[in-house]
C-alpha positions as CSV (number, residue, x, y, z in Angstrom):
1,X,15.7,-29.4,-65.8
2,X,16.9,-28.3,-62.4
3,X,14.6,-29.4,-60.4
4,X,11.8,-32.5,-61.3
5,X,8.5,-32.1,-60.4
6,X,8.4,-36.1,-59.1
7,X,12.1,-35.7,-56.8
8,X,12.4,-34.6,-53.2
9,X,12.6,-30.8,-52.8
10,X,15.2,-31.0,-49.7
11,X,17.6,-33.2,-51.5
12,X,17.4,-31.3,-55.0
13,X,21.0,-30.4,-56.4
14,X,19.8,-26.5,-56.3
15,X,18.9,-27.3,-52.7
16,X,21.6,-28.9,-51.5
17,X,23.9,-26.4,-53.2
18,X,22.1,-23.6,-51.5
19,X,23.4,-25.2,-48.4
20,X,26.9,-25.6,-49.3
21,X,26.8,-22.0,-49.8
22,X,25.5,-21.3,-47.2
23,X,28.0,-23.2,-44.8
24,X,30.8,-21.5,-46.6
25,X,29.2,-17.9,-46.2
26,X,28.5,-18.6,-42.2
27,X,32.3,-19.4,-41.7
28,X,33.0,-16.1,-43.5
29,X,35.9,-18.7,-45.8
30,X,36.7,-18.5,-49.4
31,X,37.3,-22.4,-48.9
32,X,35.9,-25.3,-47.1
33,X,36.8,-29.1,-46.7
34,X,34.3,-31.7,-47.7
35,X,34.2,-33.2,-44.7
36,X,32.9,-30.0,-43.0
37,X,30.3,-30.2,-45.9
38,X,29.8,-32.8,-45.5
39,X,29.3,-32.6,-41.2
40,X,26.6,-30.0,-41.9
41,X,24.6,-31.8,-44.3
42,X,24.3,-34.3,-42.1
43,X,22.2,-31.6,-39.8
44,X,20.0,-31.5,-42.4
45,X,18.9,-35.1,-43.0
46,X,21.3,-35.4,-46.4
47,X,23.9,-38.0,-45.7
48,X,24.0,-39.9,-49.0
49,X,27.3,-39.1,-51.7
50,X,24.8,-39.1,-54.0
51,X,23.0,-35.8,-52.8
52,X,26.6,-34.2,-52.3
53,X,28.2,-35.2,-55.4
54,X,25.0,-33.4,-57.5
55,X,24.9,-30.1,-55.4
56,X,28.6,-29.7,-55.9
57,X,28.5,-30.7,-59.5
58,X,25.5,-28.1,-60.2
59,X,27.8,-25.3,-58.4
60,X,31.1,-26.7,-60.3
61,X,29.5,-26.1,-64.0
62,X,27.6,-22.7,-62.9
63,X,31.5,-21.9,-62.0
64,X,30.7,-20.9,-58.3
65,X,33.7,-23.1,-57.1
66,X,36.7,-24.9,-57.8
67,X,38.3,-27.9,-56.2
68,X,41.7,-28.3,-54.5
69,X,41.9,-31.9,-52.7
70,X,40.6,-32.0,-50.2
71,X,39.2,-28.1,-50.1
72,X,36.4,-26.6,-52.0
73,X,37.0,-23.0,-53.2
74,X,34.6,-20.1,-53.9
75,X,36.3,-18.5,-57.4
76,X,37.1,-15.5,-57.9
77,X,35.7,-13.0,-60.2
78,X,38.8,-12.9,-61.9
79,X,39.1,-16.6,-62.9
């Protein structure tokens, strides 16, 4: 289940993924660092690891993106 009837909308992994990609659309990147992930969640009242770790796990196994200390990558359709 993505998304539980009994947990907090606005810190949902789908949710907080949506935000990641988000970020790294607005900078117009194929990368971003966790840090500035992790800046801009802040603006959004998510500032625990716990909330971070799930959205980028939930975008690492749909294959969305790729990690390369200390960057996060968008994949390409070829990978």
């Amino acid at each position: 289940m993505l998304v539980s009837k009994d947990e907090n909308i606005k810190t949902s992994s789908v949710y907080v993924a949506s935000l990641i990609l988000k970020q790294i659309q607005k900078q117009k990147v194929d990368k971003i660092s966790i840090f500035e992930i992790s800046k801009e969640l802040k603006k959004h009242n998510i500032s625990r690891y716990r909330h971070l770790f799930f959205g980028l796990a939930f975008l690492y196994s749909s294959g969305i993106i790729d990690f390369k200390e200390p960057f996060i990558y968008i994949r390409s359709k070829n990978d």
